[in-house]
Phi, psi and omega in degrees: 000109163298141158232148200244113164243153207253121179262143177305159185269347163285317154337273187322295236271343179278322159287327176293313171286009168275351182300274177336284188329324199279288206299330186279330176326321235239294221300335210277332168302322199225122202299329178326301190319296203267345170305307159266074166001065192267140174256140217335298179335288189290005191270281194313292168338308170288347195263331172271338168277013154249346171296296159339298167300323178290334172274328183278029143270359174239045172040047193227124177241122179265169158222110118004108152280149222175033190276007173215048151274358180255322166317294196299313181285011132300305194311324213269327162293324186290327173308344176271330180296294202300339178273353192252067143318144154345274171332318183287293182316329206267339189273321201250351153356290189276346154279020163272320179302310187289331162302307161337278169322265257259321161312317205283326190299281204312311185331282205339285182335299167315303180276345165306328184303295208289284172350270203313323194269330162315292164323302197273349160264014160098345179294189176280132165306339183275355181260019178248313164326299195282320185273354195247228205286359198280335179246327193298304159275340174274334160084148179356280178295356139316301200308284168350288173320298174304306199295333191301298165305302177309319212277326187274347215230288300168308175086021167281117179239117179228030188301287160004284224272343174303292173246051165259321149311301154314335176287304185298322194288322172314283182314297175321348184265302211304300202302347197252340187302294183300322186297334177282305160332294187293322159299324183282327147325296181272000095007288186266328135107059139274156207208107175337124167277006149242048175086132173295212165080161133297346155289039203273312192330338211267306175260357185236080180296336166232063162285122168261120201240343189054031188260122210271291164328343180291125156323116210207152166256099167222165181229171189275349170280322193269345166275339170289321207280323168341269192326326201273335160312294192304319189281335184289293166034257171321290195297306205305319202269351201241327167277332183279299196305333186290326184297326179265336152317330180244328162301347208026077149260073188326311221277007182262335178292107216254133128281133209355288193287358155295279155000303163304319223253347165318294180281352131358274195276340191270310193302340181279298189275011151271312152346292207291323201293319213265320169076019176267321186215132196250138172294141189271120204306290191330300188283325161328300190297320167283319182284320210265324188272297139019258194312313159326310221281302181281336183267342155310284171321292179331306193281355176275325154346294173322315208289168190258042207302323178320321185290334172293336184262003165276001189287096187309159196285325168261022165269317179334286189324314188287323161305313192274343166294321198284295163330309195281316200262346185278340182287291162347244209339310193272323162298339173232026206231299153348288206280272190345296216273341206259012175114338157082004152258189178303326187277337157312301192276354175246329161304308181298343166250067065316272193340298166280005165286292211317288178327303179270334207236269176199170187336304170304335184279314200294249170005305164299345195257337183285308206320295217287326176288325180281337182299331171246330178252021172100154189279158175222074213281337165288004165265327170291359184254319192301307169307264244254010140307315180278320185284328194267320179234312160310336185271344183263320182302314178312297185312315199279341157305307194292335187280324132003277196311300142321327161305317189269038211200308169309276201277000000 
């Protein structure tokens, strides 16, 4: 007899952060972990999603209350919004497009990978889609979306398998970004140009570091006024989706947290243009790191380890092919094309989160790298513009294209 017990939501918020504890516990021990920068999220996180899994083989199911885990990941773009001035947005401008350019090629790539190893393992060429840029890159809610369309359109039912891939590519982007970063970091014997330490805040007053360990001067009056910024945000970004949503203005249609993180950035350069009141950087920076930190654990929590292992062996195969060729791709093709510095080499572990899982994975692997080697603030403006909007407009051309070429 299966049983399902429902954990409270103070319960759950208690575990996510014991979550964080479990992972810093696991990094500090045992040196691979913190050498190649895995972060702390997916270490903890995974050690309760095998707990989780072992019981639901012993027909015990836990559920999670979890209701401001969509939150904390709105606070945490907006914190990125709230960080991108004009000045900033004008500087790092043209490496987002050249980011782009290099996302978009590997999609191509990804799914040829995934096409092509489909054909040659005997399967429908279109579970080689579902095994490419439709979860990898596309992430959970692509998978969904797609398998809807495959099943009306195709008479395909590839829901399952959808987000048993999205599952996997989720854990494999956090785990392969920092050990490839970081080689390249120690390779190339690169270095932040602002330095190592805790202290940046002291000569950059307004740098935003994801550093948990950064040293930081705040008060509880610039963390209220913080929090009330961050929440229009939210409330913002959650009123906008609902507003495009009862309108069908397909053409506005974003995820959320794209949103959030827009106004973010209209709220940051009004600030700046007008100069009657400034977001205070420190507490962005505390508050932002916070909200990563937890809203990580939450989704790890989550996960569904059973599925991956419900994964037949030669979608297995494509995956672990896919894994492989996105580190490649991104150690010598990234890194190369995004300029071959430190800001390079910290794009380059965001490329394999986004690239196997999603934005947020991408934004964890900087956290966990920067966190030891110095900030990198143009890869937190670049990685998740290209990952969070640009990047669904591509997958979805490329993805066309392939469809009309298939069938």
């Amino acid at each position: 007899m299966h049983t399902t017990y429902t954990i409270g939501e103070l319960e759950s918020f208690l575990i996510a952060i014991f979550v964080l504890f479990i992972g810093h516990s696991i990094n500090r021990h045992v040196r691979v972990f913190r050498q190649y920068n895995i972060p702390e999220p997916i270490v903890g996180g995974l050690v309760v999603a095998a707990v989780v899994a072992f019981l639901h083989f012993q027909d015990i199911t836990l559920a999670f209350s979890l209701p401001m885990q969509n939150t904390l990941m709105l606070m945490f773009f907006s914190t990125i919004g709230l960080s991108a001035n004009y000045k900033l947005l004008l500087s790092g401008g043209k490496k987002v497009f050249i980011f782009l350019g290099v996302a978009s090629v590997y999609i191509v790539i990804q799914n040829a990978v995934g096409v092509s190893l489909a054909s040659l393992l005997g399967l429908d060429p279109i579970l080689g889609l579902i095994a490419g840029s439709i979860t990898l890159s596309g992430g959970h809610g692509t998978g969904v979306a797609w398998s809807q369309t495959f099943a009306e359109n195709y008479g395909i039912n590839t829901l399952e398998l959808a987000m048993a891939a999205a599952t996997f590519g989720l854990v494999m982007g956090g785990i392969i970004g920092g050990p490839v970063a970081q080689r390249l970091i120690g390779k190339h014997n690169l270095v932040s140009s602002y330095g190592m330490g805790r202290k940046h805040h002291a000569t950059h007053p307004q740098l935003v570091t994801y550093d948990q360990l950064e040293e930081d001067q705040v008060t509880a009056k610039t963390i209220i006024e913080t929090l009330f910024l961050l929440l229009i945000c939210v409330a913002g970004a959650k009123w906008f989706t609902v507003f495009v949503s009862e309108y069908q203005l397909n053409w506005l249609k974003m995820p959320d947290f794209v949103y959030a993180l827009f106004l973010g950035v209209i709220i940051a350069n009004i600030t700046e243009v007008t100069r009657g009141y400034k977001p205070h950087t420190e507490s962005i920076d505390v508050i932002g790191t916070v909200a990563l930190s937890l809203f990580l654990s939450m989704a790890l929590m989550n996960l569904k380890l059973w599925e991956i292992l419900d994964l037949a062996i030669p979608l297995l195969i494509i995956l672990l092919v896919q894994t492989a060729v996105l580190a490649v791709f991104a150690y010598f093709v990234t890194f190369k094309i995004m300029g071959s510095n430190y800001d390079a080499a910290v794009i380059t572990g965001g490329h394999c989160g986004f690239g196997m899982g999603a934005t947020p994975t991408a934004v964890m692997n900087m956290g966990a790298l920067v966190s030891r080697t110095g900030p990198s603030p143009q890869a937190f403006m670049v990685v998740p513009i290209v990952g969070a909007f640009f990047i669904d407009i591509v997958n979805l051309i490329v993805l066309q294209g392939y469809l009309s070429f298939l069938m």
